[in-house]
N, C-alpha and C positions, 0 to 999 in steps of 0.2 A: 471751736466751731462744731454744730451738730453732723455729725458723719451718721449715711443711711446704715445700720444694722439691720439683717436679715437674723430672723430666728429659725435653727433648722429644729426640726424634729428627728431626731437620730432611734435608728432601727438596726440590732442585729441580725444576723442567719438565726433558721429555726434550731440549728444543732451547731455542736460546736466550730468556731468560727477556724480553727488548726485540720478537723478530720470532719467530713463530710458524714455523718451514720447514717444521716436519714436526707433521703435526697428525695425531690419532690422536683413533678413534671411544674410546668411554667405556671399552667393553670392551677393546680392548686397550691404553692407560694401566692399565687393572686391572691386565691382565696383565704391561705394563713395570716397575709399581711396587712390584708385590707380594714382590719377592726382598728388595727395601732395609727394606720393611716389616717383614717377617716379621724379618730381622736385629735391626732394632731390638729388636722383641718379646723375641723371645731373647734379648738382650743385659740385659733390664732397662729399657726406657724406657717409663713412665709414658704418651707421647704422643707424635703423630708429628706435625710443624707443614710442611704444604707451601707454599714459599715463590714469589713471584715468577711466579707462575701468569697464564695469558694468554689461556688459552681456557676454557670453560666444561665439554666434555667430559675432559678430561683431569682437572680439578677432579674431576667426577661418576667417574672411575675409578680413583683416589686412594681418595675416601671408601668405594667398592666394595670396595677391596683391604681397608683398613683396618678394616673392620667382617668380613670373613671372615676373617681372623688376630683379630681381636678385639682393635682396642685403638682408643683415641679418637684423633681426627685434629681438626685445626684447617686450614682453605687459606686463603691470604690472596694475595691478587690487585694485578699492581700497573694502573696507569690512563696512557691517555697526559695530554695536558694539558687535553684537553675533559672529561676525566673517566670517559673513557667505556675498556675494555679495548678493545687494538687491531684485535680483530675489529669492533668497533663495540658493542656492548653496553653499559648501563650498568651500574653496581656492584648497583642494586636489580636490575632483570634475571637478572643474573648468582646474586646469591644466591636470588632464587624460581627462580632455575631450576634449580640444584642441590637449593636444598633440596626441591621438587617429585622430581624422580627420585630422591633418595633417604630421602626421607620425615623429613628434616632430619635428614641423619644429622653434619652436622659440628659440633664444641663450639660453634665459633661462627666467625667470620670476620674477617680482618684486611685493612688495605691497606697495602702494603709498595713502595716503591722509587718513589714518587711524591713532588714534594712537595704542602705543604697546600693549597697556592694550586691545584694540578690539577685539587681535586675536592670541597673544599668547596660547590663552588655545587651541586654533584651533591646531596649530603646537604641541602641547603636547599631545594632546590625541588621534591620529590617532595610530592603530595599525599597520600598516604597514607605517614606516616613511620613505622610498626609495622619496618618492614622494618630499620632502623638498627636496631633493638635484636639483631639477629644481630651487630653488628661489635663483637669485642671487642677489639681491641686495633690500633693503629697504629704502624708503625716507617716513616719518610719520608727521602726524600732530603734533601736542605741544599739542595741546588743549586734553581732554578725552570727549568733548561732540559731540553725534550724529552729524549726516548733517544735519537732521532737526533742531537742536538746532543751530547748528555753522547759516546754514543760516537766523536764526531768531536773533544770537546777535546783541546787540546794539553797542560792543565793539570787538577788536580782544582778544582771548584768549591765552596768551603766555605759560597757561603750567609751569611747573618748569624744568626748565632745568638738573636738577643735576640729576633728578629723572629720566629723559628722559633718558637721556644715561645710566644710568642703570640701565634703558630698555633694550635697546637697548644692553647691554652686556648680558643680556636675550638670547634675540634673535640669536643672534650671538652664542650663544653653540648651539642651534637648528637647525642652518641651515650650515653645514660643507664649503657650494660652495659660500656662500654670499661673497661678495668680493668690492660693491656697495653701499655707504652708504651719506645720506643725512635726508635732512628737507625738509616737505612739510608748508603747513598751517602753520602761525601760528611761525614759527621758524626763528632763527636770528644766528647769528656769537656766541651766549652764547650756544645754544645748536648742534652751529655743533663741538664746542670744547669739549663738554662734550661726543658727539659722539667717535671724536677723540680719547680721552683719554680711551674711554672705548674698543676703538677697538685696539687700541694700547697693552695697558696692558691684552690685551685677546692673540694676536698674537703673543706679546713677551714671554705670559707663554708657549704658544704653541709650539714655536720655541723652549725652554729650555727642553723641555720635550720630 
């Protein structure tokens, strides 16, 4: 049967996506981002996904660019291990703070290049949980160690797969709107299957009930 595919146009941070060097006020990320933007647009892409994001302004000038060429944007943000983005901010912080300055302009939100162990406790312990229903979708590293660690191995770390996806079935009772799901770092065909099956067998009980 034909199933609707969206094409996104995918955009990283202007500096490295682990340490922020060069940090830039909202306005001008608008302005860095807006040429890759607009290409998309032109080219044909449905949506633009900005990935591995670390700051909150350069997020907020992303979704600026994106809404003045007119096309939908997604940011997804990765976390150190406390869970918090490397400025120090948490992931709820971070999305009321964008979606404040831009009057919620992004589809929704993701966390990317973390793994789940990072930032689960983040998602559990917020008192007002309205906020998780902005995150839609998760792609995570395999690995549990820091970016300072990951960039200093000698080797890639694969993680346990079995483990990861139920993780990741974790995650999934947490956030009701997630509907997006992959591997970042680190991850291979064994744990998008284990993903799979764990989002599978979460959606099926859900359906029954």
């Amino acid at each position: 049967p034909k199933v609707p595919m969206a094409i996104s146009g995918n955009i990283g941070p202007r500096s490295d996506g682990y340490v922020p060097d060069l940090v830039m006020a909202a306005k001008e990320a608008q302005e860095y981002h807006q040429a890759q933007i607009a290409a998309f647009h032109a080219a044909g892409a449905d949506i633009v996904t900005a990935a591995t994001l670390n700051y909150i302004n350069e997020g907020i000038g992303i979704v600026m660019a994106a809404r003045q060429i007119g096309i939908p944007v997604i940011l997804s943000f990765t976390v150190e291990t406390n869970g918090c983005i490397i400025t120090g901010e948490s992931i709820q912080t971070v999305i009321e703070s964008v979606d404040k300055e831009t009057s919620g302009g992004p589809a929704y939100y993701m966390i990317n290049c973390a793994h789940p162990t990072h930032f689960v406790s983040s998602l559990k312990e917020s008192s007002d949980p309205s906020w998780r229903g902005r995150i839609g979708g998760i792609r995570a590293n395999a690995s549990k160690l820091s970016h300072a660690e990951l960039d200093e191995a000698p080797t890639l770390d694969e993680g346990d797969p079995v483990e990861f996806g139920a993780d990741y079935r974790e995650l999934i009772e947490l956030l009701p709107n997630a509907n997006v799901f992959g591997g970042c770092c680190g991850t291979d065909h064994r744990h998008v299957l284990q993903i799979r099956l764990s989002c599978l067998k979460h959606f099926m009980e859900k359906k029954k009930s």
